[in-house]
C-alpha positions in Angstrom: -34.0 103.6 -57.1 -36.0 102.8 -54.0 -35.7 98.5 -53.4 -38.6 97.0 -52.6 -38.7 94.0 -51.0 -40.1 90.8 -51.7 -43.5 89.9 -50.8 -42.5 86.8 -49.0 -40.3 88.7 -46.6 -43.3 89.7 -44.6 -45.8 88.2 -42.8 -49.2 89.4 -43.2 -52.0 89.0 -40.6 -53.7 85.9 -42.1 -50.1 84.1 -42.0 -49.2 84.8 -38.6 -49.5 81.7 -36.2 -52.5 81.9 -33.4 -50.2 81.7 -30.7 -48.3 85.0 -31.4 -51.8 86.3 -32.8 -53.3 85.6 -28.9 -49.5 87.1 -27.3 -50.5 90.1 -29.3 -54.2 90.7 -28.2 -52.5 90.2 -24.8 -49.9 92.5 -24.5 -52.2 95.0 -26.0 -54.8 94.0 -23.4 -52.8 93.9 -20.3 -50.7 97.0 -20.9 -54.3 98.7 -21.6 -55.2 98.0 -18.2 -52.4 99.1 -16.3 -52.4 102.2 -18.2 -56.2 103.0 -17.8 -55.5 101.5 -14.2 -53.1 104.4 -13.8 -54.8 107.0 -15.7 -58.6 106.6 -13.8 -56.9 106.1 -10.2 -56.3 109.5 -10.2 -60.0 110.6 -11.9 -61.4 108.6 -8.7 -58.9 109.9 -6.3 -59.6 113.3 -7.8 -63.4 112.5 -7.2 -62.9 112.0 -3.6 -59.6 113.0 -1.7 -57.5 115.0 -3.8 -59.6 118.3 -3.2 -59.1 119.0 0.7 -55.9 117.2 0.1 -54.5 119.4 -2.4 -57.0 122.3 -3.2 -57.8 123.4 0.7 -61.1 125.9 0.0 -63.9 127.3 2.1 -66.4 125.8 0.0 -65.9 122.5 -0.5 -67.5 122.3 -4.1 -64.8 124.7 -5.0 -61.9 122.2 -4.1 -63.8 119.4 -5.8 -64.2 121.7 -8.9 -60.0 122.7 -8.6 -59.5 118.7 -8.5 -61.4 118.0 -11.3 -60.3 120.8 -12.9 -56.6 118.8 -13.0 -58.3 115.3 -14.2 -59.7 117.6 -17.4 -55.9 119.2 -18.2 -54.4 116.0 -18.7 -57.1 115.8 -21.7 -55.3 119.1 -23.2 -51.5 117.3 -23.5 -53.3 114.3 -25.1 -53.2 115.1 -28.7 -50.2 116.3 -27.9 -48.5 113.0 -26.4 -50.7 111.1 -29.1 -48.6 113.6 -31.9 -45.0 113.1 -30.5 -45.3 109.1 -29.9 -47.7 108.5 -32.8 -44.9 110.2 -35.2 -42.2 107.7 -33.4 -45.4 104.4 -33.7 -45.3 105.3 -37.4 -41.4 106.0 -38.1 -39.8 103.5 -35.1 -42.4 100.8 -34.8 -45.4 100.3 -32.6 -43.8 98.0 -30.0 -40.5 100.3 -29.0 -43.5 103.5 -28.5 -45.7 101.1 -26.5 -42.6 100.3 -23.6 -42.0 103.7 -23.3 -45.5 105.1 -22.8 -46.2 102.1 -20.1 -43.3 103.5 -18.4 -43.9 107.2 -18.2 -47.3 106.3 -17.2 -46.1 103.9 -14.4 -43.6 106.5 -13.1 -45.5 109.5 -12.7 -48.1 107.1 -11.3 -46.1 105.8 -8.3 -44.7 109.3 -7.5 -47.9 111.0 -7.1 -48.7 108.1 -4.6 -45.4 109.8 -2.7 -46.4 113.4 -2.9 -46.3 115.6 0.0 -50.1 117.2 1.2 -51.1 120.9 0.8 -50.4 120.9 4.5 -47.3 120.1 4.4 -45.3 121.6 1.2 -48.5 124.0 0.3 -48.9 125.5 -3.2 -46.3 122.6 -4.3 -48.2 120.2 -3.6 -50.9 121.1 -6.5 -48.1 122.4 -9.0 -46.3 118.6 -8.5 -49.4 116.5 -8.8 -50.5 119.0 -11.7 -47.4 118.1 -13.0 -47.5 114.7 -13.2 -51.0 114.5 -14.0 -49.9 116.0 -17.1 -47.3 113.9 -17.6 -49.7 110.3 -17.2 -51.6 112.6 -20.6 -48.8 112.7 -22.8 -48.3 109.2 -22.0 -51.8 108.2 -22.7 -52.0 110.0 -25.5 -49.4 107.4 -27.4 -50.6 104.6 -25.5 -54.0 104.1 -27.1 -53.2 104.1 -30.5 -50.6 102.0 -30.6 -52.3 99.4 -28.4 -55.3 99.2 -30.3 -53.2 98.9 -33.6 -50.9 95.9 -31.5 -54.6 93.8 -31.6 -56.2 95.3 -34.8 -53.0 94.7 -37.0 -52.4 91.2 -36.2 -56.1 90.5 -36.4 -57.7 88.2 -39.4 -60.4 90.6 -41.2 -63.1 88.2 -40.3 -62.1 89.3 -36.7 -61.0 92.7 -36.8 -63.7 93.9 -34.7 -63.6 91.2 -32.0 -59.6 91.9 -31.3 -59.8 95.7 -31.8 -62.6 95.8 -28.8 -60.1 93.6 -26.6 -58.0 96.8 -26.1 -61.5 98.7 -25.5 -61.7 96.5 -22.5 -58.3 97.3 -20.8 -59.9 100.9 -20.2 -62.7 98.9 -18.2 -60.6 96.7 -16.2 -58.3 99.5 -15.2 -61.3 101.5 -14.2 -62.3 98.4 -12.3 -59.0 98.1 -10.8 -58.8 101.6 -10.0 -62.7 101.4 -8.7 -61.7 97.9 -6.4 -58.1 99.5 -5.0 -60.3 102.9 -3.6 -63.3 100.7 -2.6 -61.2 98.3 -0.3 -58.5 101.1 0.6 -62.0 103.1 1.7 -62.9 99.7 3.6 -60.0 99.0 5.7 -58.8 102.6 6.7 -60.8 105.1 8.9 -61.4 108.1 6.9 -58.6 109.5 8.8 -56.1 107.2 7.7 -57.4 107.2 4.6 -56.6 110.4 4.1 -53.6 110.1 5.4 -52.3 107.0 3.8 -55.0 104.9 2.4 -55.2 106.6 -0.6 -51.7 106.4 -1.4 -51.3 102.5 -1.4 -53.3 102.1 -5.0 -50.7 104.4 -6.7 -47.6 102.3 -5.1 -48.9 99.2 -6.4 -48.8 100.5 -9.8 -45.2 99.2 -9.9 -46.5 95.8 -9.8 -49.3 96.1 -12.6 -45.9 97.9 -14.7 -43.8 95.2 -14.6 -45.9 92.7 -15.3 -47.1 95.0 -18.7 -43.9 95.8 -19.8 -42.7 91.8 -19.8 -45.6 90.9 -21.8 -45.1 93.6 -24.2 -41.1 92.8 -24.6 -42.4 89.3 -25.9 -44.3 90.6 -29.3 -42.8 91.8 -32.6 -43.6 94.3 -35.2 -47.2 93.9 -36.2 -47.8 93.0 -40.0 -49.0 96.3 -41.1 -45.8 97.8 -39.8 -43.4 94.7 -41.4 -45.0 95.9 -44.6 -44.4 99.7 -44.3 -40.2 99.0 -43.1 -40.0 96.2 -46.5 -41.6 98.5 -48.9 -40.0 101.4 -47.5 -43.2 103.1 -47.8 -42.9 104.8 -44.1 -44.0 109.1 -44.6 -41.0 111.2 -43.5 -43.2 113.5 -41.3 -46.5 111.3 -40.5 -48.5 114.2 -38.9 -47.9 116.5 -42.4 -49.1 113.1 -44.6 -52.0 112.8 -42.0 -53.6 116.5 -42.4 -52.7 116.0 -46.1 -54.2 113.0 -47.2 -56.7 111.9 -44.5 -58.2 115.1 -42.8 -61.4 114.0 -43.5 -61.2 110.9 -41.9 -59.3 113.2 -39.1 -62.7 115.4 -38.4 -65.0 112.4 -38.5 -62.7 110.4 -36.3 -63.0 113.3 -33.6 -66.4 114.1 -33.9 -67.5 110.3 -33.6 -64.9 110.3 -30.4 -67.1 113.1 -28.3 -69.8 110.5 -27.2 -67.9 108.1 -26.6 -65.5 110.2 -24.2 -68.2 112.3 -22.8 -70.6 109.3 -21.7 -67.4 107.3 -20.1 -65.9 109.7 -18.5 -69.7 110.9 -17.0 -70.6 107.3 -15.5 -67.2 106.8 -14.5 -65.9 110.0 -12.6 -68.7 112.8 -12.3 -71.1 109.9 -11.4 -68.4 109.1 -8.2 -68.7 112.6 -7.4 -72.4 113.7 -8.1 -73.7 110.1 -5.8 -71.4 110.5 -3.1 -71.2 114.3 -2.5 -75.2 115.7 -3.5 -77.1 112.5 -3.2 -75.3 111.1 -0.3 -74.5 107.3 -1.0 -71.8 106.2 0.9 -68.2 106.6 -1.2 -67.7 102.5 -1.2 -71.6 102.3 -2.6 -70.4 104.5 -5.1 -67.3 102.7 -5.9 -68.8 99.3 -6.2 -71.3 100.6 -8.7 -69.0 101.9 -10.9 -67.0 99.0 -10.4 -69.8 96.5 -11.0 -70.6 97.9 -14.8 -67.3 98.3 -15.7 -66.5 94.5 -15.6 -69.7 93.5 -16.7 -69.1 95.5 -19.4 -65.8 93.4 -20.5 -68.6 90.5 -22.0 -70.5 92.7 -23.6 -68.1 94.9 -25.6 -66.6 91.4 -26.4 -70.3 90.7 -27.9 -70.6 93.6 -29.5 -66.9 93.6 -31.3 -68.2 90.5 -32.6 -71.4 91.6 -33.6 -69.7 94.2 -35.7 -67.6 91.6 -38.0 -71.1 90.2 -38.5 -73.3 93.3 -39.1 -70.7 96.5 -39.7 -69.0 98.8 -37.5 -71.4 102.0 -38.6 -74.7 100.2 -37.4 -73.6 98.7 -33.9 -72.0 102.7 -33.4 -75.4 104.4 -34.5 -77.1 102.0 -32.7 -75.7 102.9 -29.4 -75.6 106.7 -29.7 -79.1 106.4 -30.4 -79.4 104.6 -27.7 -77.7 106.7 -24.9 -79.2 110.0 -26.5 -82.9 108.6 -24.8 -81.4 107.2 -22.2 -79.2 110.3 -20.9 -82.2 112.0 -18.4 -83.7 108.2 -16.9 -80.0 107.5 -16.5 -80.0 110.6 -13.9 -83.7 110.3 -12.8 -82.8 106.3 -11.7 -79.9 107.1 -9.6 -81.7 110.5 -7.9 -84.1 108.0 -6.0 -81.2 107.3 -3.5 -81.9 103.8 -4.3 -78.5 101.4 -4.4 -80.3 98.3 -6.3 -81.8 101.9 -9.1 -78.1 103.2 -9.1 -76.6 99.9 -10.3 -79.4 99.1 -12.6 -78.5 102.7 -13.8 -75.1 101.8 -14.4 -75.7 98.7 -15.6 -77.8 100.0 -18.7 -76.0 103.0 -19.3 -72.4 101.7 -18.8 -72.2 98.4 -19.2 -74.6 97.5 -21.8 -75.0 101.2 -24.2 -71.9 102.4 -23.9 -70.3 99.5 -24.2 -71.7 98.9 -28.3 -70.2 102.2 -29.4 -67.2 101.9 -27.2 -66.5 98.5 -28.1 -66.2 99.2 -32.1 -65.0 102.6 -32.1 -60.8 102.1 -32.2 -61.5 99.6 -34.8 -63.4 101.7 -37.3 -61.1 104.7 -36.7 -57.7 102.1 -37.8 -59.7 101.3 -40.7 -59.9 104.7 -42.5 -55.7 105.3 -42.4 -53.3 103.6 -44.7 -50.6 102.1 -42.7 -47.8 104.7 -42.6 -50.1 106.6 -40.9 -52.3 105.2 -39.2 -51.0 105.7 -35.9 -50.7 109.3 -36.2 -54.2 109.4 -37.8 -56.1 107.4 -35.2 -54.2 109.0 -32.5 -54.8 112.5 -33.2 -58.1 112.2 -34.0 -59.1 110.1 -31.0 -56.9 112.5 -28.4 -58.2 115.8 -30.1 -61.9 114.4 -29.3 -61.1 113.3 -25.9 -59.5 116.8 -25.0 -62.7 118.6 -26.5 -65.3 116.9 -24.1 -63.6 114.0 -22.1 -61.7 115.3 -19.5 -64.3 118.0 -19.2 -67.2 116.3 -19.1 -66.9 115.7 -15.1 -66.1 119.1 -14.9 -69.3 120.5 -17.6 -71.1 118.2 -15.5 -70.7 119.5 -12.2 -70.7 123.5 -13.3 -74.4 122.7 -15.3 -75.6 120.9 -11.3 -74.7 123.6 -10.2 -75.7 126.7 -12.2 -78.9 124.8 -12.7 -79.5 122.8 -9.6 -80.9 119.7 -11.8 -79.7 116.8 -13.4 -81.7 117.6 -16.5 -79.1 120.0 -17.3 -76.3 117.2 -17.4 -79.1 115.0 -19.6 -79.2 117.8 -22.3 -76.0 118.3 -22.5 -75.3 114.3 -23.1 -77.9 114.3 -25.8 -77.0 117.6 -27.6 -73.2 115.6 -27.9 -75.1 112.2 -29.2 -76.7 114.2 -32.2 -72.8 115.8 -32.8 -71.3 112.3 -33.2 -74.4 110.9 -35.1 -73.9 113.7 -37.9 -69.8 113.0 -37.5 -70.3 108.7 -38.0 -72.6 109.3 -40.8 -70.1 110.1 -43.0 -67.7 107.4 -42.1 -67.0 104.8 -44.6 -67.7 101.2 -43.2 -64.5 98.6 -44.2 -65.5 95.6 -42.0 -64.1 92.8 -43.7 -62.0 94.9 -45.9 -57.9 94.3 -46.5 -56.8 96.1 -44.1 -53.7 97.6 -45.3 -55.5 97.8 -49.2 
């Protein structure tokens, strides 16, 4: 007979004390954005050095294409690190997955900054940083569920949504890390030493941003949800079998709500790097500080618009930004063609910072919310990963194909919008639980 234990041998969310509710939030914010930090150095990298660096062509859209070509792999292994360290979140615990994805990340990070050029080690040079690009996905793909779970676990239901979109901001701040490290790297180097050693500094200093992550993260327990699962001895024996079993459904709408959301990012942040500096000719700092610009004041808004939701519901702030983005997606492009810098931050600003940020703000939380606790993990991760792989990573690379088969943004637009109507159909059939027990 299976014992269960006592209901006062664990603590539940509402019981736990603020000050290791705030450590919580923290260590799931801070090793957020040193693994986004990590993760989008290489998308802007990839934007701007890595093709003549590691994919020499004649045509230099062809090397850019190659290079982006490796940022959208790393997409592929996602589901596939979200699988193996999701199945470890739900059977180990979410803190002992969490050290060990911030450190994969970190190492593979710091070695590409030590690779050897094409011109030096030639085809190896693409097969290493191929190869540890695809190593930063598997990590990834176990980092983001169990950080979002680290906030969204020890959260009072009252707040779920405000703590679950404290995670959503580590991805901003490590963009804007990322984005500030190749804007003042681009800054103090020639282009000639920047290609030579510039670009190599922001992946060194990774090591700092790891050490600092993997302290915090040492100093939080167990969340609640998973104190419950170990008492009750309720954990499934293969999570990934229990997730297609019982929670498919929330599976397919978690991935198909996920395409926007990855597609839009992944568009301002990366292809719009690329598309600026290399057919519309801003200068590659312009570029940089742009990008960089939305993406922290993005951090206040997504906090607003986690909020909102607790308030109002996940399903309506989500709808209401999709909606949003699927007018918005041809202006976005026709603002940012006028060569103007004030038009391309204002671009950003309202694409980036203020639409993207209401769907992306809300969407981890609603996704935790549809899995029972010995799966969530694995649930939330695979859906979220799977979606990413379909249209993240490729978006940059869909993106800059369509410009080119079609010579016009509008393309790009139309592609944005036909996703938006895929994730509106997905979301609608999403059950809202704000305010809901979340283990009930």
């Amino acid at each position: 007979m299976t014992a269960i234990a006592s209901p006062t041998a664990v603590t539940t969310s509402e019981e736990v004390s603020s000050r290791t509710r705030l450590r919580a939030v923290l260590a799931s914010g801070v090793g957020g954005v040193v693994e986004w930090y990590d993760y989008f150095l290489y998308g802007t990298m990839a934007a701007i050095v890595f093709g003549p660096l590691f994919f020499p062509a004649h045509d230099p859209a062809v090397g850019l294409a190659l290079s982006l070509a490796t940022f959208a792999l790393a997409f592929v292994v996602r589901p596939l690190g979200g699988v193996i360290f999701s199945h470890i979140g739900d059977r180990v615990g979410r803190k002992k997955t969490l050290v060990a994805t911030l450190s994969l990340m970190g190492g593979s990070t710091v070695l590409m900054g030590l690779l050897p050029t094409y011109d030096s080690v030639g085809i190896w040079a693409p097969i290493l940083l191929t190869l540890l690009r695809l190593v930063q996905g598997l990590a990834l793909g176990g980092e983001w569920g169990g950080g979002l779970l680290l906030a969204v676990e020890y959260a009072p239901r009252e707040r779920r949504g405000l703590y679950g979109a404290v995670p959503q901001t580590g991805a901003l701040l490590g963009l804007a890390l990322g984005a500030l490290a190749g804007s003042i790297t681009t800054a103090v180097f020639s282009d000639e030493m920047f290609l030579s050693i510039g670009w190599r500094i922001p992946f060194l200093l990774s090591v700092v941003l790891i050490a600092i992550g993997l302290w915090i993260r040492k100093q939080v327990g167990e969340t609640p949800s998973f104190q419950r699962v170990q008492a009750e001895e309720t954990k499934a024996q293969v999570p990934i079998v229990e997730t297609f079993k019982h929670h498919w459904r929330a599976v397919i709408i978690t991935i198909g709500t996920k395409l926007i959301e990855t597609a839009t990012f992944f568009i301002f942040a990366t292809f719009t790097i690329s598309y600026a500096t290399n057919t519309l000719g801003y200068a590659r700092s312009t570029a940089l500080n742009a990008v960089l610009i939305a993406a922290v004041l993005a951090v206040p808004v997504m906090l607003l618009m986690g909020r909102l939701s607790d308030r109002i519901g996940r399903k309506k702030v989500f709808m209401a930004g999709v909606i949003a983005i699927f007018f918005y997606a041809i202006p976005f492009f026709w603002l940012i063609s006028q060569k103007s810098v004030p038009l391309l931050i204002l671009a950003l600003l309202i694409g980036f910072s203020i639409i993207w940020s209401s769907y992306g703000a809300v969407i981890g939380t609603m996704f935790a919310e549809n899995f029972s606790p010995d799966v969530r993990y694995t649930g939330i991760s695979l859906g979220y990963q799977v979606g990413a792989a379909l249209i993240g990573g490729p978006a940059p690379l869909i993106a800059t194909a369509l410009l080119i088969k079609y010579d016009s943004y509008i393309a790009v637009g139309v592609f944005i919008m036909i996703i938006a109507v895929i994730s509106l159909i997905a979301v609608s059939f999403a059950r809202d639980r704000s305010g809901v027990d979340l283990d009930s």
